[in-house]
C-alpha positions in Angstrom: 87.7 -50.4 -126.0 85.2 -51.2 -123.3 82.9 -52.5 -126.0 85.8 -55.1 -127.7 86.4 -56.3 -123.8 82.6 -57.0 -123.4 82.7 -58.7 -126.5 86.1 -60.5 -125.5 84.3 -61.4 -121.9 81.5 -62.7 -123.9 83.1 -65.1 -126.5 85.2 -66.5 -123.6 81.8 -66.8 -121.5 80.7 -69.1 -124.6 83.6 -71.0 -124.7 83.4 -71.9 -121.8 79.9 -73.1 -122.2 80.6 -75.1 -124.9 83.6 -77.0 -123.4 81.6 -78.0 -120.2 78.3 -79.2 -122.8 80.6 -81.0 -124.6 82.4 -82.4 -121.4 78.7 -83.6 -120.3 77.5 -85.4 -123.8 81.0 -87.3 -123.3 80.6 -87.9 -120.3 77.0 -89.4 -120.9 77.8 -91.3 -123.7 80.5 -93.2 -121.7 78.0 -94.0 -118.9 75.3 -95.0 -120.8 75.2 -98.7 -120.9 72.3 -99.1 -123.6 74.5 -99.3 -127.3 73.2 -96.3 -129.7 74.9 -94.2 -132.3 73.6 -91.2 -133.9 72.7 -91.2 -138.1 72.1 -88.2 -140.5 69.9 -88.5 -143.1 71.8 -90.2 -146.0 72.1 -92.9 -143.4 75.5 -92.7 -142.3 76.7 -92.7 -138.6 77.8 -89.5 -137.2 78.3 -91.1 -133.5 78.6 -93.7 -131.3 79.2 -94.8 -128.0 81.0 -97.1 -125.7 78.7 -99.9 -125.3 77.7 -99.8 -129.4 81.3 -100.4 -130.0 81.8 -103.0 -127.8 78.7 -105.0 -129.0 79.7 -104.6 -132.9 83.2 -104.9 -132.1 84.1 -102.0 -133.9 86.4 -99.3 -133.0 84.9 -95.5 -133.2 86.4 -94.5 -136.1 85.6 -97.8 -138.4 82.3 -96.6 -137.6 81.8 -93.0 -138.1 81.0 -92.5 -141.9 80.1 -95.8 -142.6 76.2 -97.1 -144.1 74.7 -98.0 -140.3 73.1 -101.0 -142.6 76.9 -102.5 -142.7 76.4 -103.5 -139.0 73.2 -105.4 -139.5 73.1 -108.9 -140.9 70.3 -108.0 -143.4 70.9 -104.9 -145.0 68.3 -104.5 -147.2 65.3 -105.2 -144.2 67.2 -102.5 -142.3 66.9 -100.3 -145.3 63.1 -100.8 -145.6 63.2 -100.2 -141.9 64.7 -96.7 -142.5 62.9 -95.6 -145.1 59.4 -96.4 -142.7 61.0 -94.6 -140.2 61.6 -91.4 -142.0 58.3 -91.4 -144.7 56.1 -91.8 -141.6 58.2 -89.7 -139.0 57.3 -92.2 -136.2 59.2 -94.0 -133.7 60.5 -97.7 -134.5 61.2 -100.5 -132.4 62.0 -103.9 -134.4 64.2 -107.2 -134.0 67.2 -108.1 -136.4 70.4 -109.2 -136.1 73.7 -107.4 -136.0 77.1 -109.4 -137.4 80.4 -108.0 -135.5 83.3 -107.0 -136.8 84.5 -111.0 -136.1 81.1 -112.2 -138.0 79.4 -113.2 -135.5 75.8 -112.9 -135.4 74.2 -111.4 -132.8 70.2 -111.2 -132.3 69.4 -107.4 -131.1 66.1 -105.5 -130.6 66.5 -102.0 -132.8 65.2 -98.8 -131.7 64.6 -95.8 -134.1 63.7 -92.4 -132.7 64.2 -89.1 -135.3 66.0 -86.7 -134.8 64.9 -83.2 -135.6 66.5 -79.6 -135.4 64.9 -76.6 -133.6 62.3 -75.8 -136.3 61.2 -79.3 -136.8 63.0 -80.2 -139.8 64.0 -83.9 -139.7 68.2 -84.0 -139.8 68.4 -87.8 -138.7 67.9 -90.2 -136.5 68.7 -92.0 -133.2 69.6 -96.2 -133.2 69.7 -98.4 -130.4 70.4 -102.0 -130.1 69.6 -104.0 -127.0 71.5 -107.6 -127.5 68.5 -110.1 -127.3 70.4 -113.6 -127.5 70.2 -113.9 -124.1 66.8 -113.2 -124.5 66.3 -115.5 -127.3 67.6 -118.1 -125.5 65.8 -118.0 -122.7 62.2 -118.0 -124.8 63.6 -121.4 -126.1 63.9 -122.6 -122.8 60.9 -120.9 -121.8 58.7 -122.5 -124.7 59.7 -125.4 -123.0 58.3 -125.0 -119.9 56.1 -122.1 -120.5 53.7 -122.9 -117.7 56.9 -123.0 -115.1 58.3 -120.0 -115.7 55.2 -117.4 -116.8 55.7 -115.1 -114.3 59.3 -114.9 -114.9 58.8 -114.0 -118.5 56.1 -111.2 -117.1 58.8 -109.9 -115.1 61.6 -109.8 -117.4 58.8 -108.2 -120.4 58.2 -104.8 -117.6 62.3 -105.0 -117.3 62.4 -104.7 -120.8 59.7 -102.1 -121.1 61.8 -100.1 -118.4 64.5 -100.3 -120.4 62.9 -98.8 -123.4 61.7 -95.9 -121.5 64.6 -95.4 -119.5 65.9 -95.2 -123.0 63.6 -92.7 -125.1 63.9 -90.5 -121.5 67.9 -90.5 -122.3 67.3 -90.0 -126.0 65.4 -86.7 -125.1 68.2 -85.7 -122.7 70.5 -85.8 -125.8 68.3 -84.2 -128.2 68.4 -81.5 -125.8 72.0 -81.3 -125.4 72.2 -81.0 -129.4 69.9 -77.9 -129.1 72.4 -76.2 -126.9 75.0 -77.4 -129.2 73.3 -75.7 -131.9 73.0 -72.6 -130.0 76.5 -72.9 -129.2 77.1 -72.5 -133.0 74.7 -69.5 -133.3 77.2 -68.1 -131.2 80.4 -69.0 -133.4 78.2 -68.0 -136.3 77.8 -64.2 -134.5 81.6 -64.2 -133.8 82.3 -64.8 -137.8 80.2 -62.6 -138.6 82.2 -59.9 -136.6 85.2 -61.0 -137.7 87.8 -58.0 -138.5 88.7 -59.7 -141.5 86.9 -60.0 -144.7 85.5 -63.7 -145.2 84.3 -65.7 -148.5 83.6 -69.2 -147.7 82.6 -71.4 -151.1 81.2 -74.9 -151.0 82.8 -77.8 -152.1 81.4 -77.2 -155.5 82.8 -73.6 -155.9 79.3 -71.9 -155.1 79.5 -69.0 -152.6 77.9 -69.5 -149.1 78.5 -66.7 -147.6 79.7 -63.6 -147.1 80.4 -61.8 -143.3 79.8 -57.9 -143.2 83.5 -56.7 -143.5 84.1 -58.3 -146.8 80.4 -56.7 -147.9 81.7 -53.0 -146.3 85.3 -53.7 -149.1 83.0 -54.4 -151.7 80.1 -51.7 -151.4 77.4 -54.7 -151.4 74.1 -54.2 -149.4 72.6 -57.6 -147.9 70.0 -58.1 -150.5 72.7 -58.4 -153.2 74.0 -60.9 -150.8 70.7 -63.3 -151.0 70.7 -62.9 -155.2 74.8 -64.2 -155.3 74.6 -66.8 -153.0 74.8 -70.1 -154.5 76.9 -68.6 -157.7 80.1 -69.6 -159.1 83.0 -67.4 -159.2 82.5 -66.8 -163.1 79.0 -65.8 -162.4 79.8 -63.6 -159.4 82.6 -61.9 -161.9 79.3 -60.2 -163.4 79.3 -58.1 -160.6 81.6 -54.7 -161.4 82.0 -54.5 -157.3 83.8 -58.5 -157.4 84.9 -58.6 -160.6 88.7 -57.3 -159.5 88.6 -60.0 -157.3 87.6 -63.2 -159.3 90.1 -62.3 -161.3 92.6 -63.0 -159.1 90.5 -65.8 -157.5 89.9 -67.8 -161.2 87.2 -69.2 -161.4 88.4 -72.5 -160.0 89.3 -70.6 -156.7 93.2 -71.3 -156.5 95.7 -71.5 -154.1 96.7 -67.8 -153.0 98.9 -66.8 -150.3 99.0 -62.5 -149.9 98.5 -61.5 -153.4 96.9 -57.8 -153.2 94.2 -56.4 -154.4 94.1 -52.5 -154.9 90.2 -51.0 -154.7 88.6 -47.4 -155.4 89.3 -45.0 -152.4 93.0 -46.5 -152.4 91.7 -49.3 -150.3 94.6 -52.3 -150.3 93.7 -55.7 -149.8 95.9 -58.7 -149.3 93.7 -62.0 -150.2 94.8 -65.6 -149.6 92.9 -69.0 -149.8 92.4 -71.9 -147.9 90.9 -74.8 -148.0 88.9 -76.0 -145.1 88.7 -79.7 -144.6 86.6 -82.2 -142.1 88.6 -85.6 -141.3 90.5 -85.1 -144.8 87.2 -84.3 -147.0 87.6 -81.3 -148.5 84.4 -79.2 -147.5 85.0 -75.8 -149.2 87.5 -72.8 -149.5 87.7 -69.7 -147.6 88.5 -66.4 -149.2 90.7 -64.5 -146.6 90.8 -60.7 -147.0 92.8 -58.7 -144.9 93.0 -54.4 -145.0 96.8 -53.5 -145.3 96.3 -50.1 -146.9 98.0 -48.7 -143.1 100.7 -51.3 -143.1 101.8 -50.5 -147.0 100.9 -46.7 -146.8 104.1 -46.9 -143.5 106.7 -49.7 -146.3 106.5 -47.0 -148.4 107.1 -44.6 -146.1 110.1 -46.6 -144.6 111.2 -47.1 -148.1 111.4 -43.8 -149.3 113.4 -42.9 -146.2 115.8 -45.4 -147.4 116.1 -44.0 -150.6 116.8 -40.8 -149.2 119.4 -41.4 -146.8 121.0 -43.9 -149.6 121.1 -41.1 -152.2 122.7 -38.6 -149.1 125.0 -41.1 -147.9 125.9 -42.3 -151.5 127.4 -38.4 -152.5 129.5 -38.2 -149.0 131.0 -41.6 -149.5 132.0 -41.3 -153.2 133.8 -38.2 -152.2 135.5 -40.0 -149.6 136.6 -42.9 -152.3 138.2 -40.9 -154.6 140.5 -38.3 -152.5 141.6 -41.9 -150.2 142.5 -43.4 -154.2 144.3 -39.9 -154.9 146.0 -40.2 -151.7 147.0 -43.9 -152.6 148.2 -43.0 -155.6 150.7 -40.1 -155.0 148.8 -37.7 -156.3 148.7 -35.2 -153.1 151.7 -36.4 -152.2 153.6 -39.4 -150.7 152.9 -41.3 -148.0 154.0 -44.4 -146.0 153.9 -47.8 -145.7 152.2 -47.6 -142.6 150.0 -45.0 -144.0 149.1 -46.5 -146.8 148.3 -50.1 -145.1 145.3 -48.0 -143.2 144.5 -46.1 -146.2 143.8 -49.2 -148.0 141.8 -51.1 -145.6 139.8 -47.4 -145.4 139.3 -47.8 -149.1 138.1 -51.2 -148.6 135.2 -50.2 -146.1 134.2 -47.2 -147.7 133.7 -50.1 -151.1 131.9 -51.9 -148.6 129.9 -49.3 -147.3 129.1 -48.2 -151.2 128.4 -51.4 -152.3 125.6 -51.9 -149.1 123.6 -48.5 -150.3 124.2 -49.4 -153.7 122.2 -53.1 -152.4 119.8 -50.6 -150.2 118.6 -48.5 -153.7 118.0 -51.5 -155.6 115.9 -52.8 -153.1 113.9 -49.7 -152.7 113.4 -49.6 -156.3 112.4 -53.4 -156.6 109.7 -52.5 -153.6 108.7 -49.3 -155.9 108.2 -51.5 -159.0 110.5 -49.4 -161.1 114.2 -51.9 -161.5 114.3 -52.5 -165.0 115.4 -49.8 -167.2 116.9 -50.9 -170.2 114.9 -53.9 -171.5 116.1 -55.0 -174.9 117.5 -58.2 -176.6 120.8 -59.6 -175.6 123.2 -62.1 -176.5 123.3 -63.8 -172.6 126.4 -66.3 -173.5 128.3 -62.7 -173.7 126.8 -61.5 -170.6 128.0 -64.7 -168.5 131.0 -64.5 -170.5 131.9 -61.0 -169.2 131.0 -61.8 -165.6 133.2 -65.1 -165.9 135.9 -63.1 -167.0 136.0 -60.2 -164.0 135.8 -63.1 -161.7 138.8 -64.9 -163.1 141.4 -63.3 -161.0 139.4 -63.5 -157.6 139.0 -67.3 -158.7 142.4 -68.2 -158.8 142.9 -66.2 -155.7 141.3 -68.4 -153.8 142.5 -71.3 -156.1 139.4 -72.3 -157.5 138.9 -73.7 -160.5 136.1 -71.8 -162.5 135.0 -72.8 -166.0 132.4 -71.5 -168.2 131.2 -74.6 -170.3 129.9 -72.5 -173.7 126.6 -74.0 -175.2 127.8 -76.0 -178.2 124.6 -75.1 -179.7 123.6 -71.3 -180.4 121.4 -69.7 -178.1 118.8 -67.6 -178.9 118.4 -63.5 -178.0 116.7 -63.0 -174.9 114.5 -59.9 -173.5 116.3 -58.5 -170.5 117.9 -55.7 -169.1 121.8 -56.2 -169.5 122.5 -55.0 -166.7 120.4 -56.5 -163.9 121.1 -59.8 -165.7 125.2 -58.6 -165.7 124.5 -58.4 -161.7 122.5 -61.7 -160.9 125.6 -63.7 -162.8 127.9 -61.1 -160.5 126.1 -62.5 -156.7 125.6 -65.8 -158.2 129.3 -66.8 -159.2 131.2 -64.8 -156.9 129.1 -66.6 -154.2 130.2 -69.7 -155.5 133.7 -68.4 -155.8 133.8 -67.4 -152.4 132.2 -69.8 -150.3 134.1 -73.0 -151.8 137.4 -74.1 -150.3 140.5 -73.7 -152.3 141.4 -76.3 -154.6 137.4 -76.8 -155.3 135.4 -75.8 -159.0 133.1 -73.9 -160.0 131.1 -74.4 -163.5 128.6 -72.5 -165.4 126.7 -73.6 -167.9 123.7 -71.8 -170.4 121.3 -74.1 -172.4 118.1 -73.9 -174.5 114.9 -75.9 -173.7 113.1 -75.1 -177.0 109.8 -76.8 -175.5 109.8 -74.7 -172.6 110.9 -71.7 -174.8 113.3 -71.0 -172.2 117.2 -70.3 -171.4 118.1 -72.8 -168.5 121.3 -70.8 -166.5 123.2 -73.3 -164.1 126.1 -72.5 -161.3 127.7 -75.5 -159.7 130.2 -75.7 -157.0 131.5 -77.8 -154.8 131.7 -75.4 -151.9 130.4 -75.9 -147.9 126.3 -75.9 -149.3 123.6 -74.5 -147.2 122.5 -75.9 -144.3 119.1 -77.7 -144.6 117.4 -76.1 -142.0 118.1 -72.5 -143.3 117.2 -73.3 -146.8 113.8 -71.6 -146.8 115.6 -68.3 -145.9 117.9 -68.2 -149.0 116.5 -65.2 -150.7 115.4 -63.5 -147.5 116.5 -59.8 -146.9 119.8 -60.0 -145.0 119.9 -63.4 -144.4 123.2 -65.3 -144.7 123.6 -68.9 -143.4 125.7 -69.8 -140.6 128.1 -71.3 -142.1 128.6 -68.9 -145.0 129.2 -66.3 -142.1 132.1 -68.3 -140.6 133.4 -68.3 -144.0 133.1 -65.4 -145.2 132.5 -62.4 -142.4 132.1 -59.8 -145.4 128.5 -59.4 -146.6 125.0 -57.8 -146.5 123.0 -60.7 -147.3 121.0 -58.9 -149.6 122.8 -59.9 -152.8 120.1 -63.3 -153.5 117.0 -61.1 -152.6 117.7 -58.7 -155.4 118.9 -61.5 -157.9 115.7 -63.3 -157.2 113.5 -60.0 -157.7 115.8 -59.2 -161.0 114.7 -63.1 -162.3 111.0 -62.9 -160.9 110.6 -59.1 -162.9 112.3 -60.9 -165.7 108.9 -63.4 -165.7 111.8 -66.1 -165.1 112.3 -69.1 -162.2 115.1 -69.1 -159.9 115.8 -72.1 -157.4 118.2 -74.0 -156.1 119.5 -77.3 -154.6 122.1 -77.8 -151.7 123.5 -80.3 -149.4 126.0 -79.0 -146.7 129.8 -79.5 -147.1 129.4 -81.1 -150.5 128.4 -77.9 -152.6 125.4 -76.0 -154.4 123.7 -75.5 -158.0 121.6 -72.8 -158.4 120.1 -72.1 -161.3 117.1 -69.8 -162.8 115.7 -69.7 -166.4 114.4 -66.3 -168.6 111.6 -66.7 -171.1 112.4 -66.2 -174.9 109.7 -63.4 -175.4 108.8 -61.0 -178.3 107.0 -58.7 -176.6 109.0 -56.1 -174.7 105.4 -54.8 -173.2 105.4 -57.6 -171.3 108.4 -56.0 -168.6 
C-alpha cells in the first residue's frame, strides 16, 4: 500500500512538472517577438508562434502539418535550402521571400538551426524569419546616399547581428525545454509500463510496437521474445503457441472489440477490447486492452448459482401454494365466498407472478451458464407464431386490440431452433405489443424469407405508446422497463427482452428494433436457415 501511494505521490509530482514546462514553452512562445516555427524531418511544421502567424497571416492550425516551403515564395530554393541544411548538419542563415496567406510578398531573412534529440540524432529543425522589407527599403535609400548615412547602416548591421544572437540564445533555451519534455515522456513511458492492465499497442500498419510487462506475465513471454516479435503482424505473431489464442480473436486486421474474453491455461480469464488511438483525426495505431476478470467472473458465477438455488427452492414452495389456492377456487375442499374467493384469486394471481419472475430468474442463470437450448431440431416457425397468435387472441381483444397474423403467401423454409425458446420470444414479443398499445390500436405479425441472406425475417408492429428515445439503448437490459411502459403497465420484471435477445443471439440470429414514442414499435429479429445442428 505504502509502495502504490509513493508511486501515486510520484506520478502526480510529474504531472505537475509537466504542466508548469509546458505553461513556460507557452508562455515563451507568446513573448517572443522574433517569428519561428518548429519542423520535423519530412519538412512539415510541427509549431509555431504568435509573431510567425502574424507575419504569414496564417492561423495556427492552417499551419501545423503543412510543407514549411508553402509559406515561401520560391519553394523549390527553399527546398535546396533544406536539404543543405540537413546533408551538412550546419546552421543556415539565408534571404527569401515569404507570400502571406493574402499573397503578398514579403522579403524575410531565414534562419535554420537543427534540431537534435538527446543522443544526437537529428529529428528536425528550427526556422526563423526576420521581415527585411523594411530593411530592403532602407538599402535603396541608402544606395542613394551611401556616404550620408554609413554609420547608420553600421549601426543597424550590430542590431541585426544582436538580433541573431539574441535569437540562437532563445533557440537553445527551447531545445532545452524539449529535453525536459522528453524526459517528461520517459516518465509516461515508466507509468505504461506499470500499468495494471495488459497493453498491445500496433502501428498504423498493424505491426506490433510494444508490449508492457503485465500483458508479457498473461502470456508467459520473457523480454527477449519481445525484441524478435516486435515489428510483426498479427498473422505472424499467431506463430507463437503463447498468442496464438489471442490473434484469433484479434484477426489479423485487428478489429473492433469491445469485452470479448479470452480463457488461458491456469484458468486465467481475460476480457480484451480494442481501440484505436488517433492524433488530430490521423489514425496512428490500435491498442490491445487486456483486462484480468478471472475474480470478477469466478464471484457472477457464484452469484448465479445462488440464484439458481434459491429459484429451484422457491419454485417447489410456490407451485404447492398454486395448486391447493386453484383447488380451493374450484370447490374442491369445499365452498367458499364471494368475498373469499375475490382475495383467493388476486392470491392466485401473485403467486403466477411470483412463478413466472423465477421461471425469468432460471433462464437467465442458464443463459449466463451457456446451457438454454435443449431441444434444437427443425421446425415449421409459421406454426410456431401461429400458436402463440392464437393464445394471445383472447388477451387481444381484451384490451380491444386488433391482432393479425399476416401468413407468408410464399412457403417458408424449416429452420434449426429449439421450439420452445423460439415459442417464448414470439410470447414477450406480441404480448408486449398487445399490452402496451391503447385499445382500439393493431398489432401485426408478419414471417418472410430473404433467400440471399439465407434467413427468416420475423416482424411485430404496433401502434402502441413506443419507447422513449433516450431509454432506447436499455431495451434488452436486465430489468429495465421504460417509463412509460411502467405507467402503463405496473405488472412486470423487465427481464422478458433480455432473455428473447439471448434465445435470438444463441440462435446465431439478429434482433433489433425501431421506435418512436406515442406512435408505436416494430421489432423484429431474423434466424439463419442452417444444416448443421453442431453449430448450436
Amino acid at each position: 500500500m505504502n509502495q502504490k501511494k509513493k508511486e501515486d505521490t510520484t506520478f502526480q509530482i510529474a504531472g505537475e512538472d509537466l504542466k508548469n514546462l509546458e505553461k513556460y514553452i507557452r508562455e515563451l512562445s507568446i513573448f517572443l517577438p522574433l517569428p519561428f516555427c518548429t519542423v520535423n524531418l519530412s519538412g512539415v511544421i510541427v509549431d509555431t508562434n504568435r509573431a510567425f502567424q502574424d507575419l504569414v497571416g496564417y492561423q495556427k492550425m492552417e499551419l501545423i502539418g503543412e510543407k514549411v516551403k508553402k509559406i515561401f515564395s520560391n519553394g523549390k530554393k527553399f527546398e535546396e535550402l533544406e536539404k543543405k541544411l540537413l546533408t551538412e548538419k550546419l546552421n543556415l542563415i539565408e534571404e527569401g521571400a515569404v507570400l502571406t496567406k493574402k499573397k503578398k510578398k514579403i522579403p524575410v531573412r531565414v534562419a535554420l538551426a537543427v534540431r537534435k534529440d538527446e543522443k544526437e540524432n537529428l529529428v528536425g529543425y528550427f526556422l526563423a524569419l526576420s521581415d527585411i522589407s523594411e530593411l530592403m527599403a532602407f538599402q535603396e535609400r541608402l544606395e542613394e546616399k551611401v556616404k550620408e548615412r554609413t554609420r547608420e547602416l553600421e549601426s543597424k548591421a550590430r542590431e541585426l547581428a544582436k538580433s541573431r544572437v539574441a535569437l540562437m540564445n532563445i533557440l537553445e533555451e527551447v531545445e532545452m525545454a524539449r529535453k525536459t519534455i522528453e524526459k517528461e515522456r520517459d516518465k509516461t513511458t515508466f507509468v505504461l509500463e506499470n500499468f495494471p492492465e495488459g497493453l498491445l499497442f500496433f502501428d498504423e500498419n498493424d505491426n506490433l510496437f510494444s508490449m508492457n510487462p503485465r500483458a508479457r506475465i498473461f502470456f508467459n513471454l520473457q523480454s527477449p521474445s519481445i525484441d524478435e516479435l516486435r515489428g510483426k503482424k498479427p498473422k505472424d505473431l499467431a506463430q507463437n503457441s503463447s498468442l496464438e489464442p489471442l490473434i484469433k480473436i484479434l484477426g489479423e486486421d485487428i478489429k473492433q472489440i469491445n469485452k470479448e474474453e479470452l480463457k488461458l491455461e491456469g484458468g486465467i480469464i481475460l476480457e480484451i477490447s480494442t481501440i484505436i488511438v488517433k492524433s488530430k483525426e490521423e489514425k496512428v495505431g490500435k491498442l490491445v486492452v487486456l483486462r484480468d476478470v478471472t475474480r470478477s467472473k469466478f464471484i457472477e458465477k457464484s452469484k448465479t448459482e445462488f440464484v439458481s438455488i434459491a429459484a429451484h427452492q422457491l419454485r417447489t414452495p410456490l407451485s404447492a401454494i398454486k395448486w391447493t389456492i386453484r383447488m380451493l377456487l374450484d370447490g374442491d375442499i369445499g365452498t367458499i365466498t364471494g368475498g373469499q374467493r375475490d382475495l383467493l384469486g388476486k392470491t392466485y394471481k401473485s403467486n403466477e407472478r411470483m412463478i413466472h419472475l423465477i421461471n425469468d430468474l432460471l433462464n437467465i442463470t442458464r443463459i449466463e451458464e451457456g446451457r438454454f437450448l435443449y431441444k434444437v431440431e427443425v421446425q415449421d416457425i409459421v406454426s410456431i407464431c401461429e400458436k402463440v397468435v392464437v393464445s394471445l387472441k383472447d388477451s387481444a381483444q381484451k384490451r380491444e386490440v386488433d391482432l393479425k397474423f399476416d401468413k407468408p403467401i410464399k412457403k417458408i423454409p424449416g429452420v434449426v431452433v429449439d421450439a420452445e425458446k423460439i415459442f417464448f420470444v414470439f410470447q414477450n414479443l406480441i404480448n408486449n405489443a398487445i399490452n402496451y398499445t391503447e385499445p382500439k390500436g393493431k398489432v401485426r405479425v408478419s414471417i418472410e424469407y430473404l433467400e440471399e441472406k439465407k434467413e427468416i425475417l420475423v416482424s411485430i408492429e404496433d401502434s402502441g405508446i413506443g419507447i422513449p428515445e433516450d431509454q432506447k439503448s436499455r431495451v434488452f437490459s436486465r430489468f429495465f422497463r421504460a417509463g412509460n411502459a411502467i405507467r402503463k403497465e405496473t405488472d412486470g420484471t423487465g427481464l422478458g427482452l433480455y432473455i428473447a435477445k439471448n434465445v435470438i443471439d444463441a440462435h446465431k440470429g439478429r434482433i433489433w428494433f425501431e421506435s418512436k414514442e406515442g406512435e408505436g414499435s416494430t421489432f423484429r429479429f431474423t434466424l439463419p436457415i442452417v444444416s448443421n445442428l453442431d453449430k448450436f
